[in-house]
C-alpha positions in Angstrom: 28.5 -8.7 -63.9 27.2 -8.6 -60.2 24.0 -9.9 -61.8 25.8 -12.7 -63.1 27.4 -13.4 -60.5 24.6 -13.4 -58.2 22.6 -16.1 -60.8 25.9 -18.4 -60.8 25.9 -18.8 -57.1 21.9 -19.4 -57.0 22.2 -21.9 -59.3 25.5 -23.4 -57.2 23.6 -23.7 -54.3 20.3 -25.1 -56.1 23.0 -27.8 -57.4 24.2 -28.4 -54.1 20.7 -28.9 -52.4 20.1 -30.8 -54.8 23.0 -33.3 -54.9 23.4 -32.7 -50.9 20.1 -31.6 -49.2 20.6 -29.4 -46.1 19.1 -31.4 -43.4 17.3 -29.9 -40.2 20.0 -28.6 -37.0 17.4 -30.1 -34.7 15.8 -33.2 -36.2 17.6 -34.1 -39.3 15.2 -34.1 -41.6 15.3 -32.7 -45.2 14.6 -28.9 -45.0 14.3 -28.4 -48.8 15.6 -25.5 -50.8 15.7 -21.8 -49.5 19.0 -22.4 -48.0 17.6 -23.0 -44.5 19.0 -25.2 -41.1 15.7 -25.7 -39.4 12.5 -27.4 -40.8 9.3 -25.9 -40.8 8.2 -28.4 -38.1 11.0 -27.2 -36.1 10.7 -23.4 -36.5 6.9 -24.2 -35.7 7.8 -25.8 -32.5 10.3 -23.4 -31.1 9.4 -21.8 -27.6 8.3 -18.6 -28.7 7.7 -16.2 -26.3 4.0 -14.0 -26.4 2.4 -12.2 -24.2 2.7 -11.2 -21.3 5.8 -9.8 -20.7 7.6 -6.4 -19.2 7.1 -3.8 -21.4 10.3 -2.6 -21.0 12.5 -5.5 -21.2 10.7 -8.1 -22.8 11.1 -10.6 -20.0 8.4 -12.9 -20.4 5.9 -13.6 -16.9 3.8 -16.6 -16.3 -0.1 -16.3 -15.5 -2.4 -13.7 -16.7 -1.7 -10.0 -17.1 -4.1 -7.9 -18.8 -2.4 -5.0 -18.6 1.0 -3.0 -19.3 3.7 -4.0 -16.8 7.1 -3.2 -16.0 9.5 -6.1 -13.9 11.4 -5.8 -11.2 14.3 -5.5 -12.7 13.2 -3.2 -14.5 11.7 -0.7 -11.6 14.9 -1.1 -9.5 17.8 0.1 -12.0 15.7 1.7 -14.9 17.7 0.2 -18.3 19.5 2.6 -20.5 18.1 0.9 -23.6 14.3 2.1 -24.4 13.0 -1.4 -25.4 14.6 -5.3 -26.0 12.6 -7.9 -27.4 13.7 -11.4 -28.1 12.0 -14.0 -30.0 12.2 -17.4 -28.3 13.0 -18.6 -24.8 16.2 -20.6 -24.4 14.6 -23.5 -23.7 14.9 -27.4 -25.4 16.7 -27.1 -28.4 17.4 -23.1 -28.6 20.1 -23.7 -26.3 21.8 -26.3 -28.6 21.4 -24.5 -31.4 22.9 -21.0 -30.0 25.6 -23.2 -28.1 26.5 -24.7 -31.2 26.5 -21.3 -33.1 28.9 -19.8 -30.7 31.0 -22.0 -29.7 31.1 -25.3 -31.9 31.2 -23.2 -35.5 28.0 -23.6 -36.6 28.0 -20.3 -37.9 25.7 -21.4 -40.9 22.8 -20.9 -38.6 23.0 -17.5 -38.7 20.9 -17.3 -42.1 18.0 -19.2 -39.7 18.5 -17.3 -36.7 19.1 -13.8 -37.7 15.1 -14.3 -40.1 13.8 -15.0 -36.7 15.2 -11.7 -35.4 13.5 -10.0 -38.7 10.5 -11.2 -37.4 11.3 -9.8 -33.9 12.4 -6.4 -35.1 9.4 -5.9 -37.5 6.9 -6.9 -35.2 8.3 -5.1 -32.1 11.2 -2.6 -32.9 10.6 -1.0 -36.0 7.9 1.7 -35.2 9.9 4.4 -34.1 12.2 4.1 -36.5 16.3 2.7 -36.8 19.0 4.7 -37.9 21.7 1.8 -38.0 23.2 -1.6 -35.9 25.5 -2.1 -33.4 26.3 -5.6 -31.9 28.3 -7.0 -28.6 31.5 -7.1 -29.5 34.2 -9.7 -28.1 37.4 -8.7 -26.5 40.1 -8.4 -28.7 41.8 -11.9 -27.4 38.8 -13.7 -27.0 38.0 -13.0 -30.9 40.9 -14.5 -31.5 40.7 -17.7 -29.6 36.8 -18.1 -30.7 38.1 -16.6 -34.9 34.5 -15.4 -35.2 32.1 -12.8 -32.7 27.9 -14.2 -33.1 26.4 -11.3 -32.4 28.5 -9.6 -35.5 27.3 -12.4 -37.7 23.9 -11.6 -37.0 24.3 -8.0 -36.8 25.4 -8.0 -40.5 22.4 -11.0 -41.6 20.1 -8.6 -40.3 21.5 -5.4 -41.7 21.0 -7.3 -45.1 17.4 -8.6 -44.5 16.2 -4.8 -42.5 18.6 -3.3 -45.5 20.3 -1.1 -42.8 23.9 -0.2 -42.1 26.2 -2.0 -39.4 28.5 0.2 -37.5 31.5 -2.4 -36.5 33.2 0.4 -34.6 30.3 1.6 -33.1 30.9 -0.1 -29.6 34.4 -1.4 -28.5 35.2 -3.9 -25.4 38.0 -2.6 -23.7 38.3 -4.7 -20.8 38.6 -8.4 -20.1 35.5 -10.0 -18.7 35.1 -13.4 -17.1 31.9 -15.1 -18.6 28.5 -14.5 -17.2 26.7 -17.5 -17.6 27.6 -18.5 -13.4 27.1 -15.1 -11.9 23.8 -13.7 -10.5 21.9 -10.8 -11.3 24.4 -8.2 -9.5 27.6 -9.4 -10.1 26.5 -10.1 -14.3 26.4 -5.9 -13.9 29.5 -5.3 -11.9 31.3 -7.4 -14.2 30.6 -5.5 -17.2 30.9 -2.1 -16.0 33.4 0.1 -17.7 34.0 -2.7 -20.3 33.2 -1.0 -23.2 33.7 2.0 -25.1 32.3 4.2 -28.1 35.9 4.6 -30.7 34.0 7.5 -32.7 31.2 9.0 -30.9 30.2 10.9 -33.9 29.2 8.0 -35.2 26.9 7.4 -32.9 25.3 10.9 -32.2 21.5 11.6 -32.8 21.4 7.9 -34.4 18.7 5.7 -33.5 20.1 2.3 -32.6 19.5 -1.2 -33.1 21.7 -3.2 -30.5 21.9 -7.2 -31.6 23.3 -10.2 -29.5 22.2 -13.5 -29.7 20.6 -14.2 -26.0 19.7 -12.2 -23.3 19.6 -13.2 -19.5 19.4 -10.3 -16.8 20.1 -7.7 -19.8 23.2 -6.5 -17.7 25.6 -6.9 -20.6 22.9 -5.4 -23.1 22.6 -2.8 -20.8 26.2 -2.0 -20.3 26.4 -1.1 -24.2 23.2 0.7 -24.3 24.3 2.9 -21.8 27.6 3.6 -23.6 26.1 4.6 -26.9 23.3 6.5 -24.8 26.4 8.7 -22.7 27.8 9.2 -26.6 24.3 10.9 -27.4 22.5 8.3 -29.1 19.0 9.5 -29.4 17.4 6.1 -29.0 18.5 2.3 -28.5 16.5 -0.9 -28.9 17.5 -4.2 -28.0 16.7 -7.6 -30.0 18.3 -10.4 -29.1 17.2 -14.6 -30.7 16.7 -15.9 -26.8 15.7 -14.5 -23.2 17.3 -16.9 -20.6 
């Protein structure tokens, strides 16, 4: 039956294409079957981010480095998480399309964004080795206003694609934070301190961590949950996030 099943909805969605084909999130043009958002053109074109960048962190540097470096950042408060690695700057239209994932409903971009996290965690994560994912979670009333948490949506994407397990109760927020995206460096850090919480920290002893959100800025709120599952003897945590700011 599940066989069935899964053949009946291939064949829905082949239908659907067909009748109504998916057009491009950025440009609008036809992306064809495969059940994608963004055209080939447009996945060509995003801002990826190469080298050089901390190799910590992941926070990309301009000019020429030709060897291993570690930010400032990076040097001054030493992160709790052992590597983060995102995939494309939030620049041009990465910022619409993450705005309009997580705050306008667009949560069918998650199939798009969370295979370019794939690529990120193959290419940069994987080698010494994942046990299970964790995600930011919202505050309970903000998950209500919002009805839906991004970061879960492409926590549980990517647990599908990596074929890994997604801990939902693996991190909890327990206190009400006002957003981030105005505060600097400092205060993104004081803000999220003491905001969240491990519910079963057997859950998360000895594992080896995959930690998902969709952007990262200074990596204080990243940080803040990598810390937790590290005090709750996680054994290792690594950070992939779709943008750096």
């Amino acid at each position: 039956m599940p066989r069935n099943r899964g053949g009946m909805k291939s064949l829905l969605h082949g239908t659907l294409d067909l009748l109504y084909p998916r057009r491009c999130a950025v440009c609008a043009a036809d992306t064809g079957s495969g059940g994608r958002y963004l055209c080939w053109d447009c996945l060509i074109g995003l801002p990826y981010i190469q080298d050089p960048y901390c190799s910590i962190c992941g926070d990309p540097v301009e000019g020429n480095v030709d060897h291993d470096f570690v930010c400032s950042w990076c040097l001054e408060s030493m992160p709790a998480f052992d590597l983060a690695r995102s995939v494309v700057r939030y620049r041009g239209c990465v910022g619409g399309l993450l705005q309009a994932f997580k705050y306008r409903n667009a949560t069918h971009l998650a199939y798009d964004l969370s295979a370019l996290l794939e690529g990120g965690v193959r290419a940069h994560l994987a080698d010494g080795g994942i046990d299970a994912i964790a995600y930011v979670p919202l505050h309970p009333r903000k998950a209500r206003a919002r009805t839906y948490n991004q970061a879960r949506l492409l926590a549980e994407q990517l647990a599908c694609r990596l074929n890994l397990p997604v801990e939902r109760n693996a991190l909890r927020r327990v206190r009400w934070t006002a957003t981030q995206t105005r505060l600097h460096a400092a205060a993104r850090r004081a803000n999220v301190m003491g905001a969240f919480q491990t519910p079963i920290p057997d859950w998360v002893r000895g594992r080896r961590w995959l930690l998902v959100d969709d952007v990262m800025t200074t990596g204080a709120t990243v940080d803040a949950c990598a810390r937790v599952l590290r005090q709750n003897g996680a054994s290792r945590v690594v950070v992939a996030t779709v943008a750096r700011g």
